[in-house]
C-alpha positions, 0 to 999 in steps of 0.5 A: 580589617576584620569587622570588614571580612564579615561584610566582604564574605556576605557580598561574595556570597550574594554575588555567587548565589546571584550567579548561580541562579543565572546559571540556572535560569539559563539551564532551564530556558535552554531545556524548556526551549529544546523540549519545545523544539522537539515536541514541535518537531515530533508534531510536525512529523505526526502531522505530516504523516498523518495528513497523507492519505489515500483517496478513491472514487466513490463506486456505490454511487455509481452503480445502477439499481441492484437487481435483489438476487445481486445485492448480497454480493455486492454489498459484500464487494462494496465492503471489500473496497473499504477494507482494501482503502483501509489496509493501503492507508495503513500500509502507507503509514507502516512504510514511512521513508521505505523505498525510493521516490515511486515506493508509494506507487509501485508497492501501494497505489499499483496494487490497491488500483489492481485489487480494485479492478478485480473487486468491481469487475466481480460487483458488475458481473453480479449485476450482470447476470440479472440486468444490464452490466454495467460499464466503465466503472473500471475508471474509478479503480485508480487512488490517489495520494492525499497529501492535504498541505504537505504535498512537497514534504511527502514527495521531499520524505520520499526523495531524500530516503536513503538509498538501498544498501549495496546488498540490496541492489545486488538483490534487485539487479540479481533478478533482472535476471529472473523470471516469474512462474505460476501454476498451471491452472488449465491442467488442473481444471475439470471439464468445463461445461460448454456455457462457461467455455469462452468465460473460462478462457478468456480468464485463462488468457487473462492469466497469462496477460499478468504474468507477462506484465509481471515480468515486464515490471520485474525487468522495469524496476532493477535495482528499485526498493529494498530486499522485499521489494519483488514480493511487495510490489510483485509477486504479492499483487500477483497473486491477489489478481490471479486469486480474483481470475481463479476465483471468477473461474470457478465461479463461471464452471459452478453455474451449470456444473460442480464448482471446483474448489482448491483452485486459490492454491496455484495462485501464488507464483515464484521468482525464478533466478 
């Protein structure tokens, strides 16, 4: 009985250490397994995320020769149009799973199409007052959403975002009521030489034009987006178009006469509850 203990204890010893490492093993394949899963998942998201990108047509190629006294400004334009492609990708990276289904179009494709109309409204007026303005480039504003092959998992992020906390659409129904307010820019401008006259008021209609669409939007998406989204996708583009009109104002007025400057601070407006 007791040469038999040694041999006994051995075979126990074997066996737990046997299993033990089975144990063991299996511990590391479930974590190798779960580290895999989640280095697939985070790659997944990357490449989704990454394969998303805003896509304009290409202006530059569709302008008519340059006049030599145009092509500083154009040029500047033209750069102007990138960086403006540049910001709303980076924006759309920056605001992954923010607002609601039409997020990505009301905060970002809208206000890139605006600043682009205004950017090449500038590069065919430049072009203008030396040769023929050229026309229609206006329909190569409009961007578009890049989604490589991840068309439906783009819209499928958008659609499943969590809805905006009560708080929020409190905000957004709050100011249904509302309405938006600029500066008057008329009242602040000096006397306007008679050449620029008909330009000057046709940007001075043009700025009641936005505001009067600005608030149409307002009171068409109660309730959409979080806290921010009046700003984002209102008030700010707002302002960016109002700058441009300002901007081409002055422009007009400093042809034949001193250019007044300090215009760009009646360009943002408020929300008035």
């Amino acid at each position: 009985m007791s040469r038999a203990l040694p041999k006994y204890n051995k075979r126990r010893v074997v066996m737990i250490g046997g299993a033990s490492a089975v144990v063991l093993s299996a511990a590391v394949i479930a974590g190798s397994a779960l580290a895999g899963e989640t280095h697939n998942n985070a790659q997944n998201a990357t490449t989704k995320a990454a394969a998303n990108t805003i896509t304009c047509p290409d202006v530059a190629s569709k302008l008519p020769a340059v006049p030599a006294s145009a092509k500083a400004e154009v040029d500047r334009n033209l750069a102007l149009l990138n960086t403006q492609i540049a910001e709303a990708n980076k924006r759309l990276a920056d605001t992954v799973g923010q607002g609601g289904p039409n997020f990505v179009q009301n905060a970002i494709l809208g206000p890139l199409k605006d600043k682009r109309v205004s950017t090449i409204d500038r590069i065919a007026i430049s072009i203008g007052r030396t040769a023929a303005k050229p026309q229609g480039l206006d329909a190569l504003a409009p961007c578009a959403l890049g989604t490589g092959g991840a068309a439906a998992g783009g819209a499928g992020a958008a659609t499943t975002a969590p809805s905006a906390p009560a708080a929020a659409q409190t905000g957004g129904a709050a100011t249904a009521a509302g309405t938006i307010t600029c500066p008057d820019v008329a009242s602040k401008l000096p006397a306007v030489p008679a050449s620029a006259k008909a330009e000057v008021d046709r940007n001075l209609a043009l700025l009641n034009t936005q505001i009067a669409e600005a608030n149409k939007r307002l009171a068409d998406t109660v309730g959409q987006g979080g806290p921010n989204f009046v700003q984002n996708a209102i008030l700010g583009p707002l302002k960016d178009k109002r700058v441009s009109t300002i901007d081409r104002i002055a422009i007009s007025i400093g042809r034949t006469a001193a250019k007044p400057t300090g215009l760009n601070a009646l360009a943002a407006c408020t929300l008035n509850k």
